[in-house]
C-alpha atoms as a printed R data frame, in Angstrom:
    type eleno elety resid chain resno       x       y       z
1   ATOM     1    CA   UNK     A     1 109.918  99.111 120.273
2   ATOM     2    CA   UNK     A     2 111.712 102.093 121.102
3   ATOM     3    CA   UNK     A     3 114.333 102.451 118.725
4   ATOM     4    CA   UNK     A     4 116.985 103.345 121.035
5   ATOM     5    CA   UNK     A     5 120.260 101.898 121.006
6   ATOM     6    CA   UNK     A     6 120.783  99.610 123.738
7   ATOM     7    CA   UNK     A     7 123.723  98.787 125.560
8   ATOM     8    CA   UNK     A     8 124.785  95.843 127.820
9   ATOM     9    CA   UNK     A     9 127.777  95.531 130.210
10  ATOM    10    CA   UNK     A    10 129.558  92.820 132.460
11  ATOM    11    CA   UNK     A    11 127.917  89.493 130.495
12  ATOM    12    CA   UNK     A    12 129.319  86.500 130.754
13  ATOM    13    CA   UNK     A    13 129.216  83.505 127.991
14  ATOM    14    CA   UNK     A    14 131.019  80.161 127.576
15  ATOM    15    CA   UNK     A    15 133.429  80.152 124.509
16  ATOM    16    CA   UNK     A    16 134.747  77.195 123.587
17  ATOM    17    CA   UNK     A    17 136.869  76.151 126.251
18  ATOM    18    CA   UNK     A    18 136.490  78.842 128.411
19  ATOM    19    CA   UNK     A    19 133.236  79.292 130.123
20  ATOM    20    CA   UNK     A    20 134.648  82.715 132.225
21  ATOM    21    CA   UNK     A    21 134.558  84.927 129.136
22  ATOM    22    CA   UNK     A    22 133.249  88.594 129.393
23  ATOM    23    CA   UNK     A    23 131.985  90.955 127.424
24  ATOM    24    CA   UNK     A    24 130.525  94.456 126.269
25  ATOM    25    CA   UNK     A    25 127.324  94.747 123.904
26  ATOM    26    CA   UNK     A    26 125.852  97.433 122.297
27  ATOM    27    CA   UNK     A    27 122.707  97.549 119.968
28  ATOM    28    CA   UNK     A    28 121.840  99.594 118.054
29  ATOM    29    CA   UNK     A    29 118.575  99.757 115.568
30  ATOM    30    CA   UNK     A    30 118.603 100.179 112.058
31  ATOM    31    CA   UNK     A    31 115.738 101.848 110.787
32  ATOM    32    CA   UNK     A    32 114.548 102.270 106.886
33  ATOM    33    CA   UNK     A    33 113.773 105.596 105.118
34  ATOM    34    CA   UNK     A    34 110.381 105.625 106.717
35  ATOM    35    CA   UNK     A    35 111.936 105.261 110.503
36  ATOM    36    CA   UNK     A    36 110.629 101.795 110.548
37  ATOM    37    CA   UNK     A    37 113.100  99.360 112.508
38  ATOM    38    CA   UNK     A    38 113.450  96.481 110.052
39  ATOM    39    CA   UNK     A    39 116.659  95.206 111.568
40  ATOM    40    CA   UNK     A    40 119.291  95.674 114.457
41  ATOM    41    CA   UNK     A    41 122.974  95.572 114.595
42  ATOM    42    CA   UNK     A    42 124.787  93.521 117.351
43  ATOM    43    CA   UNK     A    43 128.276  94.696 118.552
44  ATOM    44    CA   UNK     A    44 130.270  92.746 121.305
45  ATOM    45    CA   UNK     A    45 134.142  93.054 122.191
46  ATOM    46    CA   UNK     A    46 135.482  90.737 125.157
47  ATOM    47    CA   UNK     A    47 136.651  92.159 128.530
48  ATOM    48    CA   UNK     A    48 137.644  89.151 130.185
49  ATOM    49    CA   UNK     A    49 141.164  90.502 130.616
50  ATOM    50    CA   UNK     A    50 140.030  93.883 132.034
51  ATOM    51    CA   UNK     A    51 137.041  92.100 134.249
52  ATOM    52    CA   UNK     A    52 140.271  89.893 135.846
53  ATOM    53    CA   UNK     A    53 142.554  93.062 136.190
54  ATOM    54    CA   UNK     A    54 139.304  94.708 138.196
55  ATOM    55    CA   UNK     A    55 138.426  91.745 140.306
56  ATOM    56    CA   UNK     A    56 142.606  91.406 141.262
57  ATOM    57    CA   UNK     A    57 142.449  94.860 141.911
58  ATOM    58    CA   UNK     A    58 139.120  94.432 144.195
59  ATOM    59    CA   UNK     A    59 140.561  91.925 145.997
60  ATOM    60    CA   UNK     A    60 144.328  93.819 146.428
61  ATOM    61    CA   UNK     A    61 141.650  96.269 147.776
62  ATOM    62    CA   UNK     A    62 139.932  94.280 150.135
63  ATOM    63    CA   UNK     A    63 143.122  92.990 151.461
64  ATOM    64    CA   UNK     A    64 144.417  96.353 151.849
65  ATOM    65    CA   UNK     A    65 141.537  97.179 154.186
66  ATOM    66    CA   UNK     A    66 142.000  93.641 156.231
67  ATOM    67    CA   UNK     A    67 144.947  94.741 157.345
68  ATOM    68    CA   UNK     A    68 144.585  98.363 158.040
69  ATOM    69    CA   UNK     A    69 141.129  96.930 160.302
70  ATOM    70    CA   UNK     A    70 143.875  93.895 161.988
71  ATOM    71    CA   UNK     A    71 146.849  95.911 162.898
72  ATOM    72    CA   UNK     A    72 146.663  98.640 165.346
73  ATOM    73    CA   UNK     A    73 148.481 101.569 163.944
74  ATOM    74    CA   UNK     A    74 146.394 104.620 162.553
75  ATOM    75    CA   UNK     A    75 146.657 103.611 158.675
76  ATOM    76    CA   UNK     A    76 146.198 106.532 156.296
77  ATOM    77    CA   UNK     A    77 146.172 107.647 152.509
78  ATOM    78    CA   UNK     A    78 146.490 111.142 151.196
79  ATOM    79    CA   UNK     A    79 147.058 112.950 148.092
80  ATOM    80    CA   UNK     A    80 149.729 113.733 146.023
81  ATOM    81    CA   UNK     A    81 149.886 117.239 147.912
82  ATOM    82    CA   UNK     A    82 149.469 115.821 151.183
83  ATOM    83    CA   UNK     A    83 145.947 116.441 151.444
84  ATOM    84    CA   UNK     A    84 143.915 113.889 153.793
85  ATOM    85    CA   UNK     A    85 141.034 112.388 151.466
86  ATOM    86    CA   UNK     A    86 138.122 110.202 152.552
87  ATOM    87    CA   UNK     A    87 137.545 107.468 153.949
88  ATOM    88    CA   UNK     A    88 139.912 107.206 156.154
89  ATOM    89    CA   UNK     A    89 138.239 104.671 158.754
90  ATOM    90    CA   UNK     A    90 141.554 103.939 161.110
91  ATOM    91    CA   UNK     A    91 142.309 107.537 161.512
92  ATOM    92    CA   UNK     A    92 138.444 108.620 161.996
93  ATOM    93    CA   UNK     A    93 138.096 105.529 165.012
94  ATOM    94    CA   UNK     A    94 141.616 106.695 167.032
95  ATOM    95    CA   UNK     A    95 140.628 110.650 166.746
96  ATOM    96    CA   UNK     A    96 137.083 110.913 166.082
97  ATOM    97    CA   UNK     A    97 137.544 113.642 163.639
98  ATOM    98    CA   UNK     A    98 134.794 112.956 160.953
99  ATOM    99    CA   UNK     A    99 135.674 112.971 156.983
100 ATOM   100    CA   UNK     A   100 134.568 116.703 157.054
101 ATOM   101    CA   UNK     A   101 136.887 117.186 160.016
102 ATOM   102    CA   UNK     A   102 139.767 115.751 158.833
103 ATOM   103    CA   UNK     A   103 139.684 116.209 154.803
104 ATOM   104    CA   UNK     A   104 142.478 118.619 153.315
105 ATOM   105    CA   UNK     A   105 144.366 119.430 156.122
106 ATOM   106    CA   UNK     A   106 141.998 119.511 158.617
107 ATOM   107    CA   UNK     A   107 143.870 116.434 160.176
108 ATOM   108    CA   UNK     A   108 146.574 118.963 162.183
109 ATOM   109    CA   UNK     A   109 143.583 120.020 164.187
110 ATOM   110    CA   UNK     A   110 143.780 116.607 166.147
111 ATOM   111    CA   UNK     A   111 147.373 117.259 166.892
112 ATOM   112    CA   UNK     A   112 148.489 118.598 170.206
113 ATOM   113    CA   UNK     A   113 148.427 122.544 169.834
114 ATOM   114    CA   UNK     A   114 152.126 123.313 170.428
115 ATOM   115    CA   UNK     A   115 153.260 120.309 167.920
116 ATOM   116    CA   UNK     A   116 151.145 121.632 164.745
117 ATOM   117    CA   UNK     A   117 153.397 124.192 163.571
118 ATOM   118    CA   UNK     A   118 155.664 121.596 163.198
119 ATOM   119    CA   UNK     A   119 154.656 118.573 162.488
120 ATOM   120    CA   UNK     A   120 152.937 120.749 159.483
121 ATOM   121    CA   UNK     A   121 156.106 122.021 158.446
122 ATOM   122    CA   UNK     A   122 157.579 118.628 158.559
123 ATOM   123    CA   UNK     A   123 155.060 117.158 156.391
124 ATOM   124    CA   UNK     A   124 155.224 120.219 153.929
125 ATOM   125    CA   UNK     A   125 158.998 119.628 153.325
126 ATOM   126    CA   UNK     A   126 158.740 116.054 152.646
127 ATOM   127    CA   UNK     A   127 156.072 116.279 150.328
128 ATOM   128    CA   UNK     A   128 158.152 119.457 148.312
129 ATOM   129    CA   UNK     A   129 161.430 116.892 148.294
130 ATOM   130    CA   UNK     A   130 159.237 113.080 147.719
131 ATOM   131    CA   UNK     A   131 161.511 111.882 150.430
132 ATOM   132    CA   UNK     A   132 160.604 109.707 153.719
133 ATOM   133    CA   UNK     A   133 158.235 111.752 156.263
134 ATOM   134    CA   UNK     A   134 158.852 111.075 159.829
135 ATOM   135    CA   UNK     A   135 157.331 112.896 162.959
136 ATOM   136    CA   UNK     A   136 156.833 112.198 166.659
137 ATOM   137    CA   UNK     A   137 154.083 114.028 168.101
138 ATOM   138    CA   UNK     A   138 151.130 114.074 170.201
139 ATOM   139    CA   UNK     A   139 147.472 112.941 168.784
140 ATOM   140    CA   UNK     A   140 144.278 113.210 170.429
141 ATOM   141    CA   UNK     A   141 142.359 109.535 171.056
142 ATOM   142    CA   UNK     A   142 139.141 109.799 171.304
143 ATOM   143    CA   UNK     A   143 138.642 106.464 173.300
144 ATOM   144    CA   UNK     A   144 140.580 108.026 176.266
145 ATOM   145    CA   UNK     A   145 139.725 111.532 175.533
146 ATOM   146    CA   UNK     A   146 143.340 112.544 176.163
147 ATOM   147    CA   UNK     A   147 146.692 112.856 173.901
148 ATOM   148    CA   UNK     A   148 148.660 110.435 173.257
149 ATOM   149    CA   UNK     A   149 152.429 110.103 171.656
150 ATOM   150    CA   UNK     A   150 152.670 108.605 168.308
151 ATOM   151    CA   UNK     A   151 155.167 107.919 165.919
152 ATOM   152    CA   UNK     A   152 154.333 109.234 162.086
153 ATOM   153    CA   UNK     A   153 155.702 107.430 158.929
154 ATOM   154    CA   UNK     A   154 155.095 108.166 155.420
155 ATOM   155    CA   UNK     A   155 156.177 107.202 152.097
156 ATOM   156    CA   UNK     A   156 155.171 108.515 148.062
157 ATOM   157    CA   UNK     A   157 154.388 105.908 146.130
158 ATOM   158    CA   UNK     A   158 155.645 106.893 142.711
159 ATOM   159    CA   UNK     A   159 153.929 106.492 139.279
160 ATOM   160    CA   UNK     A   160 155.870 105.190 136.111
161 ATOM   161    CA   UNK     A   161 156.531 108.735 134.594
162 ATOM   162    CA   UNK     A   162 158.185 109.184 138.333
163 ATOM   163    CA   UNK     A   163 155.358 111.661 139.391
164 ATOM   164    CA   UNK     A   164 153.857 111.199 143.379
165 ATOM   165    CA   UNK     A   165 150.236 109.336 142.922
166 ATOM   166    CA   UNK     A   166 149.660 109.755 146.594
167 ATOM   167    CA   UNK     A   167 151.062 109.086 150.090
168 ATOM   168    CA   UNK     A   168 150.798 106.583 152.199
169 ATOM   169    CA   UNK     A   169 151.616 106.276 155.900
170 ATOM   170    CA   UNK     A   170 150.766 105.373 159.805
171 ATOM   171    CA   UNK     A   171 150.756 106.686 163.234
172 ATOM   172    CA   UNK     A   172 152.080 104.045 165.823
173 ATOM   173    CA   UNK     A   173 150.708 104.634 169.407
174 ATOM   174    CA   UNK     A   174 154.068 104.674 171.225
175 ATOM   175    CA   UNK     A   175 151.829 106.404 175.039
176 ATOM   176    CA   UNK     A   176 152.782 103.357 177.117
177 ATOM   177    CA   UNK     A   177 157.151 103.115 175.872
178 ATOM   178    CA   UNK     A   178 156.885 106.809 175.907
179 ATOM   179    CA   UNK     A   179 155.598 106.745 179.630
180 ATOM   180    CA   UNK     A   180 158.091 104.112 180.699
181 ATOM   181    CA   UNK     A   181 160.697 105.803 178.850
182 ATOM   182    CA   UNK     A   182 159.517 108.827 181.211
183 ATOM   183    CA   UNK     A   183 159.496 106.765 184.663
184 ATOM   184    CA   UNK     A   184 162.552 105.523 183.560
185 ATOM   185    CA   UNK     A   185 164.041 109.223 182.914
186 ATOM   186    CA   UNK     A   186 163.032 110.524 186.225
187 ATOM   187    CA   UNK     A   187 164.129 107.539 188.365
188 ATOM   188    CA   UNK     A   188 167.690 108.283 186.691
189 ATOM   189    CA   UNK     A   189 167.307 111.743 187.941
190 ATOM   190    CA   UNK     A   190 166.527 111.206 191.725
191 ATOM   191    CA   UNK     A   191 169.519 108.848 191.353
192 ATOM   192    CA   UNK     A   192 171.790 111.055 189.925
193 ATOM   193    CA   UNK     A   193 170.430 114.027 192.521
194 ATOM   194    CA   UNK     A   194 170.859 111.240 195.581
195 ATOM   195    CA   UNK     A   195 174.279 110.861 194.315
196 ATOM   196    CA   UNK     A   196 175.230 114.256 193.559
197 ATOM   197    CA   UNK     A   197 173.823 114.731 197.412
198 ATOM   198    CA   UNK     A   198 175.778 112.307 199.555
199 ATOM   199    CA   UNK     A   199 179.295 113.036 200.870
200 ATOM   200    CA   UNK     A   200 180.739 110.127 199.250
201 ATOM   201    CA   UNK     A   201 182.898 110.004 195.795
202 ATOM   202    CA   UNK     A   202 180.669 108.001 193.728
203 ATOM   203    CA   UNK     A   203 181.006 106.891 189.905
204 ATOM   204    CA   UNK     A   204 179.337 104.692 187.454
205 ATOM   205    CA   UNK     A   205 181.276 102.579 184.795
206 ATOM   206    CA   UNK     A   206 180.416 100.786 181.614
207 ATOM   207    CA   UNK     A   207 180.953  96.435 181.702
208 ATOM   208    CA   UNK     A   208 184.427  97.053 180.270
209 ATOM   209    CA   UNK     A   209 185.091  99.467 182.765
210 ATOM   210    CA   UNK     A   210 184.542 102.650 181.016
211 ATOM   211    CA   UNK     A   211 183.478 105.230 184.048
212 ATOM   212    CA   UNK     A   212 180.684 107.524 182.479
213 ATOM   213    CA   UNK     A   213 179.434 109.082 185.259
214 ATOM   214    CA   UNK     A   214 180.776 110.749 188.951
215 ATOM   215    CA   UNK     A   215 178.761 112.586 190.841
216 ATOM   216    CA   UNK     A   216 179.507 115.905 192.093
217 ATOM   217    CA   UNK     A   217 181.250 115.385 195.141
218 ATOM   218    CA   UNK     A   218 184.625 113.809 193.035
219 ATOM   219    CA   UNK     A   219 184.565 116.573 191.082
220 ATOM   220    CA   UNK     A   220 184.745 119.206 194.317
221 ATOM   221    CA   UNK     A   221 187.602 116.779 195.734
222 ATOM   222    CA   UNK     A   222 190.025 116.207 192.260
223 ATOM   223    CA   UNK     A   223 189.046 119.711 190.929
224 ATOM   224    CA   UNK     A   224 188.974 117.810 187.734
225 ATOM   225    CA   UNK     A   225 186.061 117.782 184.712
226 ATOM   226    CA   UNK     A   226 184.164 114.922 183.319
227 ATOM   227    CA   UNK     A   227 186.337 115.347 179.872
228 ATOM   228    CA   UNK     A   228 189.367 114.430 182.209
229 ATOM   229    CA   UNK     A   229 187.726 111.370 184.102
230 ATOM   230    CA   UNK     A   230 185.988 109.829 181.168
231 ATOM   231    CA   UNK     A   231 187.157 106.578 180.539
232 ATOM   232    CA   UNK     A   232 190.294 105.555 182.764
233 ATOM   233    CA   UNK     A   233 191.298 109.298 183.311
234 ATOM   234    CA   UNK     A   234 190.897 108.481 186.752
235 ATOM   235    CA   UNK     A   235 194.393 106.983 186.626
236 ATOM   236    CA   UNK     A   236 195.699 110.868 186.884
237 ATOM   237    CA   UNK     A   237 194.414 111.550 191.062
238 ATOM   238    CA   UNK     A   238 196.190 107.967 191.840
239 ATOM   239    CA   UNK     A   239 199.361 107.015 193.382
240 ATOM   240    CA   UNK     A   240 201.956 106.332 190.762
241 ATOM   241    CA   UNK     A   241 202.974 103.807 193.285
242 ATOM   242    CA   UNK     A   242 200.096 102.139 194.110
243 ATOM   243    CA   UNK     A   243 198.122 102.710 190.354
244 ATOM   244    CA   UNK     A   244 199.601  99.055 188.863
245 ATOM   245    CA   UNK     A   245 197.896  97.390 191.770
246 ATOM   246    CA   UNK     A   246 194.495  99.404 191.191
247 ATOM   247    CA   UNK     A   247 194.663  98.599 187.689
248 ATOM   248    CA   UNK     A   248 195.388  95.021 187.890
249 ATOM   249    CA   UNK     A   249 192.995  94.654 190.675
250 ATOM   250    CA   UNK     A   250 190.010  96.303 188.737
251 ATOM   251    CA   UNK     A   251 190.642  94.560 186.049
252 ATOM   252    CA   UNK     A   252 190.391  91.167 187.523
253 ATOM   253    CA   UNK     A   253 187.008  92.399 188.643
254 ATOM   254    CA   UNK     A   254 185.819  92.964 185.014
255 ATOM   255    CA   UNK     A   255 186.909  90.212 183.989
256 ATOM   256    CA   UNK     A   256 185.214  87.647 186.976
257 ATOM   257    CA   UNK     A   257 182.372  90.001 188.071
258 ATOM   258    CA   UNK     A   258 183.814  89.911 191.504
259 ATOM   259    CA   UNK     A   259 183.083  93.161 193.775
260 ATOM   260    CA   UNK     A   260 186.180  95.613 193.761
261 ATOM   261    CA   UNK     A   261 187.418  96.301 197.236
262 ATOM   262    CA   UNK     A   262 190.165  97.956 197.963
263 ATOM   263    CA   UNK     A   263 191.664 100.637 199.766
264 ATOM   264    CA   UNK     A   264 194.704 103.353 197.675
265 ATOM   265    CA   UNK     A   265 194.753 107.180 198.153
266 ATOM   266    CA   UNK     A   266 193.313 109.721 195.723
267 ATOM   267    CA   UNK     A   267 195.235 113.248 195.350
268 ATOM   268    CA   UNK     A   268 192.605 116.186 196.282
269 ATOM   269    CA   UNK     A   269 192.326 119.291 194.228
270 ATOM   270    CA   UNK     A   270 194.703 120.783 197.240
271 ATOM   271    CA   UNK     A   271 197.549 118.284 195.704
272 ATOM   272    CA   UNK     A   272 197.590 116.087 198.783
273 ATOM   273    CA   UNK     A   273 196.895 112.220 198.648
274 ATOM   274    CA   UNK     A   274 194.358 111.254 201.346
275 ATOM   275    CA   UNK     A   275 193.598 107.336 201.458
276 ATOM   276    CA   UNK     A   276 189.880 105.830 200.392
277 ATOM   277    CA   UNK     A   277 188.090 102.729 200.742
278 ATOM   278    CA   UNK     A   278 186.763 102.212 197.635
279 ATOM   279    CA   UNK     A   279 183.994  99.419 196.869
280 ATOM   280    CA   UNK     A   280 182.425  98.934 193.265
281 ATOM   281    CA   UNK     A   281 179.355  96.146 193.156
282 ATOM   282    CA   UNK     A   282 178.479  94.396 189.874
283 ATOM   283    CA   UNK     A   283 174.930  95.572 188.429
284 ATOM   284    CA   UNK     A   284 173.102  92.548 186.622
285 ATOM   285    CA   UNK     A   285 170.234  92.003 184.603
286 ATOM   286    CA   UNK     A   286 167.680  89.870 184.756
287 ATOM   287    CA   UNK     A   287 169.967  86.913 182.683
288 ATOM   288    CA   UNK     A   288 172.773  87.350 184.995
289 ATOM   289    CA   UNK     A   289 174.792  89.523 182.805
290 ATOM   290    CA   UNK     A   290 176.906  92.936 184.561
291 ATOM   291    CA   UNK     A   291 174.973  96.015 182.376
């Protein structure tokens, strides 16, 4: 009626055997001298192989955003230059930051202030070299309206002429290890300030019976240095005389987890030898085992 070509994607016919078989059409009108339409020509070319590359790639897709929806790290996707691109759901949920927030590299903005500089640097330098990004730093959540600590992975994924097609990476909310990591560092410091307090000699030793720690007070006694006492250096304040039975005594502790008790003298930084009762208790862990 029109005499416009007409064209016709994505139909599907049976052929033969296969009754999944896609195609393209086109067609087009064939007018005579006096622009009358007095017949039409038919094209068609089959794109089942393309139609099953483009639903396998719809459903790589789909799978793709399962998982970045099911696990509970902060998924993203940038560029080839590094440069955040939408939609980036699982970043835009933890920090709020909407695709006009975040887009280019408007994603350092929801970074703690003091760790932009570098954390920006970071990522600059591994997309220069194409090698492995990695970055701890601290991300605003949204949820909580506070900043969290997060651990930041990336990789390029490479195209066949070996050129970057585009990044992809995740941010793993690390807040509550980091916190007990934190507890854990500051009860380790009133410890080591209680023991660097008392009037005692006190020292800490490894299962084998390494000794990686004395407080200050054996230091002000031997007049000795940690590089000295590391280890069994200890064996240089003792007794000649009465350092076999230390030894062998200490040992047999290691080896049964019994407490060490036992009572030898220790020479002072003065150079005289002034006896100590010395008691070492097993530490355990939850299993049993001396940590």
């Amino acid at each position: 009626e029109t005499g416009e070509p007409w064209k016709v994607r994505n139909f599907q016919t049976a052929l033969g055997n296969r009754p999944d078989t896609w195609w393209d059409g086109e067609v087009l009108p064939l007018p005579d001298e006096l622009g009358t339409v007095d017949a039409v020509l038919v094209l068609t070319w089959e794109i089942t192989d393309r139609k099953l590359a483009e639903e396998k790639l719809r459903a790589s897709e789909e799978r793709y955003r399962c998982l970045t929806q099911a696990i509970t790290s902060v998924v993203w996707m940038t560029d080839a230059e590094g440069r955040l691109l939408p939609p980036q759901d699982s970043w835009s949920n933890y920090t709020g930051q909407a695709p006009a927030e975040f887009s280019d590299f408007g994603w350092t903005k929801a970074l703690h202030p003091d760790d932009r500089q570098r954390v920006h640097e970071l990522w600059r330098g591994a997309t220069q070299s194409r090698s492995f990004y990695r970055a701890d730093y601290r991300l605003w959540h949204a949820p909580s309206q506070a900043y969290r600590h997060v651990e930041a992975r990336g990789v390029p994924v490479i195209n066949p002429d070996g050129s970057v097609r585009e990044w992809i990476g995740k941010c793993l909310d690390v807040e509550d290890r980091w916190q007990a990591l934190e507890q854990l560092r500051e009860s380790e410091d009133r410890f080591r300030q209680l023991g660097d307090a008392i009037n005692q000699l006190a020292w800490m030793a490894h299962p084998d019976g390494h000794i990686h720690w004395y407080n200050r007070r054996w230091y002000e006694y031997t007049g000795t240095t940690f590089e000295q006492m590391e280890g069994w250096g200890w064996q240089s304040v003792h007794d000649p005389n009465s350092l076999p039975d230390v030894i062998r005594i200490w040992k047999n502790s290691l080896s049964t987890g019994e407490p060490f008790d036992m009572v030898f003298p220790l020479k002072g930084a003065d150079g005289v030898f002034r006896p100590f009762l010395t008691r070492a208790m097993p530490f355990r862990d939850q299993d049993g085992k001396i940590i």
